[in-house]
C-alpha positions in Angstrom: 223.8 251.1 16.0 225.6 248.6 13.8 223.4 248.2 10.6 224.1 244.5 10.9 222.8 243.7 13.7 219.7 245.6 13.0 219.3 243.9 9.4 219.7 240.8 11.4 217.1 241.3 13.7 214.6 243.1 10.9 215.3 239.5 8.9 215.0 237.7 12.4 211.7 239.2 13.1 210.2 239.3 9.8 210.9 235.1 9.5 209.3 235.2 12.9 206.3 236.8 11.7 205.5 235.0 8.7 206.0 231.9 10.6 202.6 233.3 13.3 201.0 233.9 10.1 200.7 230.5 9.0 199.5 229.2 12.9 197.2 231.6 13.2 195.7 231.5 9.3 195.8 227.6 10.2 194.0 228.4 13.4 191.4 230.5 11.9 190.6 228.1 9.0 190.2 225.3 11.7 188.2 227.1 14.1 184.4 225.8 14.6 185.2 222.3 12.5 186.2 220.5 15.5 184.1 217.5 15.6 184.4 216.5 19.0 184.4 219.0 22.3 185.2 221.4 23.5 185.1 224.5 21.8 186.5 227.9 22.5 183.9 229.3 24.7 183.3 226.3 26.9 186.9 226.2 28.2 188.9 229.7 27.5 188.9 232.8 29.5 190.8 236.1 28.5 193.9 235.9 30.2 194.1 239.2 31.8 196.5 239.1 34.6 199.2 237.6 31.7 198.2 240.2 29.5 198.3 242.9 31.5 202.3 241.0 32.9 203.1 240.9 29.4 202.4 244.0 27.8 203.8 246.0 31.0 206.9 244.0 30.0 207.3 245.8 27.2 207.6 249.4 29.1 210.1 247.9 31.6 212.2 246.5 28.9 212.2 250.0 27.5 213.1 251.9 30.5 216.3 249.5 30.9 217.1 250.3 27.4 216.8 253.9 27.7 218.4 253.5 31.4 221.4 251.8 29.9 221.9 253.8 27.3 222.1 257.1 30.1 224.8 254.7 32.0 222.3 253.9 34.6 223.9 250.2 34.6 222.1 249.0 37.9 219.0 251.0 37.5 218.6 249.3 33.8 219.6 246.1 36.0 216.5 246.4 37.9 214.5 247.1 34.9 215.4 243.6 33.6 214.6 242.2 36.2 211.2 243.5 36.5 211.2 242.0 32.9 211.9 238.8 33.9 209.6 238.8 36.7 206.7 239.8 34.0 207.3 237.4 31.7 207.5 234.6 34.3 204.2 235.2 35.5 202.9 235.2 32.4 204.2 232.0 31.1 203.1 230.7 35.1 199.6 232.1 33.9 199.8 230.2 30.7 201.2 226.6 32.1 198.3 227.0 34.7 195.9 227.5 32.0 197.3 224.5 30.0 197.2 222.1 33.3 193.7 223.1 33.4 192.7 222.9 30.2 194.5 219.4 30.3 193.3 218.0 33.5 189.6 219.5 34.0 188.7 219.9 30.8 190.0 217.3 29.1 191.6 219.5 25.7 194.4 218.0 24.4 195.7 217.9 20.8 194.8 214.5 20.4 190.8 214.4 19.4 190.2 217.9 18.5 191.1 220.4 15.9 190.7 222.9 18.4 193.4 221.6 21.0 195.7 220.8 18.2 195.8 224.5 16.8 195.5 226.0 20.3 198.4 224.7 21.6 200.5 225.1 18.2 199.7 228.4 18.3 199.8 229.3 22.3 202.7 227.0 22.8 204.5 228.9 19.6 204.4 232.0 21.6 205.1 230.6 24.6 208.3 229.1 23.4 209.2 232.6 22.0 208.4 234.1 25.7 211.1 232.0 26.7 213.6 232.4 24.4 213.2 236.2 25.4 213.3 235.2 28.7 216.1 233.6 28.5 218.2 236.2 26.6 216.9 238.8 29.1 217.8 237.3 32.3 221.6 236.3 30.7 221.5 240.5 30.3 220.1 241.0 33.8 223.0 238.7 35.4 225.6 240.9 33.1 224.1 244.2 34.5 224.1 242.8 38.4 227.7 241.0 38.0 228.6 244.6 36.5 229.8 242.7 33.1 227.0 245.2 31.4 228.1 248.8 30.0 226.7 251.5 28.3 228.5 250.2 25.2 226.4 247.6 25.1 223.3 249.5 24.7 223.0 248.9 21.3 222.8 244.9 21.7 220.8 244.9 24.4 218.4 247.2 22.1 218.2 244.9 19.7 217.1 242.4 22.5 214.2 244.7 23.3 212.9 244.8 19.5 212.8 240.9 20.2 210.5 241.5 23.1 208.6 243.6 21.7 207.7 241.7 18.7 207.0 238.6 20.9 204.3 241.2 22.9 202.8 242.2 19.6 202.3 239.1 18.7 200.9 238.3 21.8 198.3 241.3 21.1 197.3 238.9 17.9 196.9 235.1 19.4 195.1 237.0 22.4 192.4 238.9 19.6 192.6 235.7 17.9 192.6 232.9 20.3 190.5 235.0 23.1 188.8 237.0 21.5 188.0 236.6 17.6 188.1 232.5 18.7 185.6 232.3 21.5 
């Protein structure tokens, strides 16, 4: 694998990282001084169905990885798919959750510390879901229109550490926001 592209990535990553760190330090110190309703256990639930979509992402990104690299083109095709498929329903799960949250129980970012840093910090990730999303469907349409080759196993690896960082970090707004938060 070019060392390049893997520094890039590593730097890509790292950026990525400290940037979470700052929402969800910002999220933590703000949590409980909201002055006004409602608060973290009156409104959230542990997203399980999106969890459980997400993280499974990760294994199907790494069997069309690991199928690609063996020269299985359409069987890593299918794998990205699935991919896709995963990390649509989670981000459905997550716009359903905001609609809710919105239009029964009134949480926006407006007059409460709470929604503000929520949704900073949810909507961080979620943008992040799609910018993986994105970048793995473009792969999925190269692998189906047979524009994908082994030889591009290495990029399409890189791809994967994306994903894979945006399901760890996941693993941290979800202990945060779900768990640590409520």
């Amino acid at each position: 694998m070019s060392s390049r592209g893997r520094v890039g990535m590593i730097c890509l990553i790292t950026a990525e990282a400290s940037l979470f760190a700052v929402f969800v330090v910002a999220y933590l110190y703000d949590l409980g001084k909201s002055l006004s309703g409602p608060s973290p256990g009156e409104v959230l639930s542990v997203p399980v169905l999106g969890t459980i979509c997400l993280l499974s992402s990760s294994v199907t990104v790494a069997l069309a990885v690991r199928a690609l690299g063996r020269g299985a083109v359409r069987r890593s095709g299918a794998w990205l798919l699935a991919t896709v498929l995963l990390a649509i329903a989670f981000l459905t799960g997550t716009a359903t959750e905001w609609f809710r949250l919105i239009t029964r129980e009134g949480l926006t970012i407006c007059p409460n510390l709470f929604g503000m840093t929520f949704y900073a910090l949810v909507g961080l990730h979620a943008s992040h879901v799609v910018v993986g999303l994105v970048m793995l469907a473009l792969i999925s349409v190269f692998a189906w229109s047979r524009a994908l080759r082994p030889s591009h196993a290495e990029r399409v690896e890189l791809v994967s550490w994306y994903w894979h960082f945006v399901d760890a970090v996941w693993v941290v707004v979800l202990t945060v926001v779900y768990v640590i938060g409520r």
